[in-house]
C-alpha beads as a LAMMPS data file, in Angstrom:
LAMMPS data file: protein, C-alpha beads

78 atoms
77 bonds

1 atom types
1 bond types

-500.0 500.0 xlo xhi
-500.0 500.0 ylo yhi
-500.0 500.0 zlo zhi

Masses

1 110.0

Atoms # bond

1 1 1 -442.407 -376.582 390.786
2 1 1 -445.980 -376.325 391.007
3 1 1 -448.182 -378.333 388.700
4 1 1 -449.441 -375.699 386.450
5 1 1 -446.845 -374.301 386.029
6 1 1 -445.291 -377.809 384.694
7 1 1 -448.070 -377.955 382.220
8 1 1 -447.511 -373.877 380.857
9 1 1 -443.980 -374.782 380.820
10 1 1 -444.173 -377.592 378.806
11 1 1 -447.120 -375.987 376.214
12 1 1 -444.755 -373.116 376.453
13 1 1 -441.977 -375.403 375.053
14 1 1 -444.115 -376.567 371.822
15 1 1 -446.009 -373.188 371.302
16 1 1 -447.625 -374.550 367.515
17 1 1 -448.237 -377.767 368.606
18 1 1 -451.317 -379.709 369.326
19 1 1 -451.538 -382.533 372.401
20 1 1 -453.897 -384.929 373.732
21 1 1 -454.438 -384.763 377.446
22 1 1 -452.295 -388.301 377.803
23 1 1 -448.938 -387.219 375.879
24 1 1 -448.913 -384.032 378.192
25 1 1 -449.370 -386.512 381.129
26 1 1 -447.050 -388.742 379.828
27 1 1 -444.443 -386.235 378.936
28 1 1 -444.589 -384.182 382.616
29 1 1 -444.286 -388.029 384.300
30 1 1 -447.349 -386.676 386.640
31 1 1 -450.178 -388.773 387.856
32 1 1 -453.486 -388.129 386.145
33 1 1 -455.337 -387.212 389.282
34 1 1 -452.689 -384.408 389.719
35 1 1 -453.236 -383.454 386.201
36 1 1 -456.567 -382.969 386.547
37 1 1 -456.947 -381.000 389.170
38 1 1 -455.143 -378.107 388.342
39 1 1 -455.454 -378.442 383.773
40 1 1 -458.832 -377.152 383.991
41 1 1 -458.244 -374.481 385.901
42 1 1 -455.658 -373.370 383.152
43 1 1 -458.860 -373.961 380.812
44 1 1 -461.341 -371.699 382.335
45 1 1 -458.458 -368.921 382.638
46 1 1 -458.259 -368.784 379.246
47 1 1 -454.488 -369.853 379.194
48 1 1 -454.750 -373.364 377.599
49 1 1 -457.250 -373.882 374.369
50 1 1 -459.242 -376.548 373.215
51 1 1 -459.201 -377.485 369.278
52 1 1 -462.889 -377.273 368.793
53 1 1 -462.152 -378.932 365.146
54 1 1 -460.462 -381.876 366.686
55 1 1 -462.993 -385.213 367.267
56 1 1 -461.256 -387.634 369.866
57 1 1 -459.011 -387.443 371.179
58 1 1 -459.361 -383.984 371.787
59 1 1 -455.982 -381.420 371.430
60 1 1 -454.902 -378.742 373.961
61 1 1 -452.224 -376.177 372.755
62 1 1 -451.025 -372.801 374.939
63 1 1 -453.128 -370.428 374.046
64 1 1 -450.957 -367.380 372.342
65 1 1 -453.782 -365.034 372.248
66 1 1 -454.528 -364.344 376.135
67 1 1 -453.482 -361.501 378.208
68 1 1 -452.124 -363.974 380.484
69 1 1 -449.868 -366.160 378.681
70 1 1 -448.345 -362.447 376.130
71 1 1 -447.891 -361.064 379.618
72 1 1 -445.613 -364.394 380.319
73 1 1 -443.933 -364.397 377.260
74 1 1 -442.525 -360.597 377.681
75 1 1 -441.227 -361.617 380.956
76 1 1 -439.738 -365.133 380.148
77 1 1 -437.188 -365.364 377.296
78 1 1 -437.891 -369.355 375.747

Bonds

1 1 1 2
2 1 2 3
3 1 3 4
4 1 4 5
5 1 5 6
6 1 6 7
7 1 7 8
8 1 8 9
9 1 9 10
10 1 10 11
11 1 11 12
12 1 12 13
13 1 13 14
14 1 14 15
15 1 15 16
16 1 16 17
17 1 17 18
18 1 18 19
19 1 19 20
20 1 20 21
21 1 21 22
22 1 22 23
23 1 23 24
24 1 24 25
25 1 25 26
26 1 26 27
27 1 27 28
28 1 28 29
29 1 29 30
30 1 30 31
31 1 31 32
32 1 32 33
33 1 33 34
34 1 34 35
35 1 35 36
36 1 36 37
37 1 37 38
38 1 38 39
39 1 39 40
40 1 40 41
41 1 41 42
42 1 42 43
43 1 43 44
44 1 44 45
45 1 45 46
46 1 46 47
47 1 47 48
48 1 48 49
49 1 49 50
50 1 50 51
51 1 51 52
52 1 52 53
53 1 53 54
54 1 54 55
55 1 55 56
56 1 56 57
57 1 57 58
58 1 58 59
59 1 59 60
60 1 60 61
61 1 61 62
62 1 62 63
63 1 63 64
64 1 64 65
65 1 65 66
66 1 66 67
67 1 67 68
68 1 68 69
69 1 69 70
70 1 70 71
71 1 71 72
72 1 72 73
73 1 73 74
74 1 74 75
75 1 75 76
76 1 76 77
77 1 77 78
């Protein structure tokens, strides 16, 4: 039930899609001071991108292409 895990578990969920930082929020029902605190972490680990193309407001998506998240997705059937 921790946090990041929440927000893997949702990007997990919608692994082609695109969000903004508020429908994650939204969608998890967590404050945004929670949020914060641990989504950037998830950033610098390589596990959640950034669409460097996108202007404002800015999309996040699971990012397919790290070690970390292929390793998940042998080990959790979604």
């Amino acid at each position: 039930n921790s946090p990041k895990l929440k927000i893997l578990d949702f990007l997990f969920s919608f692994p082609k899609n695109e969000f903004p930082i508020s429908d994650i929020i939204e969608a998890l029902g967590m404050s945004k001071t929670t949020f914060y605190k641990y989504f950037q972490d998830l950033i610098n680990i390589g596990m959640i991108k950034i669409n460097q193309e996108a202007t404002k407001p800015k999309l996040y998506s699971i990012n397919l292409s790290s070690p970390i998240i292929q390793n998940m997705r042998k080990n959790i059937n979604y």
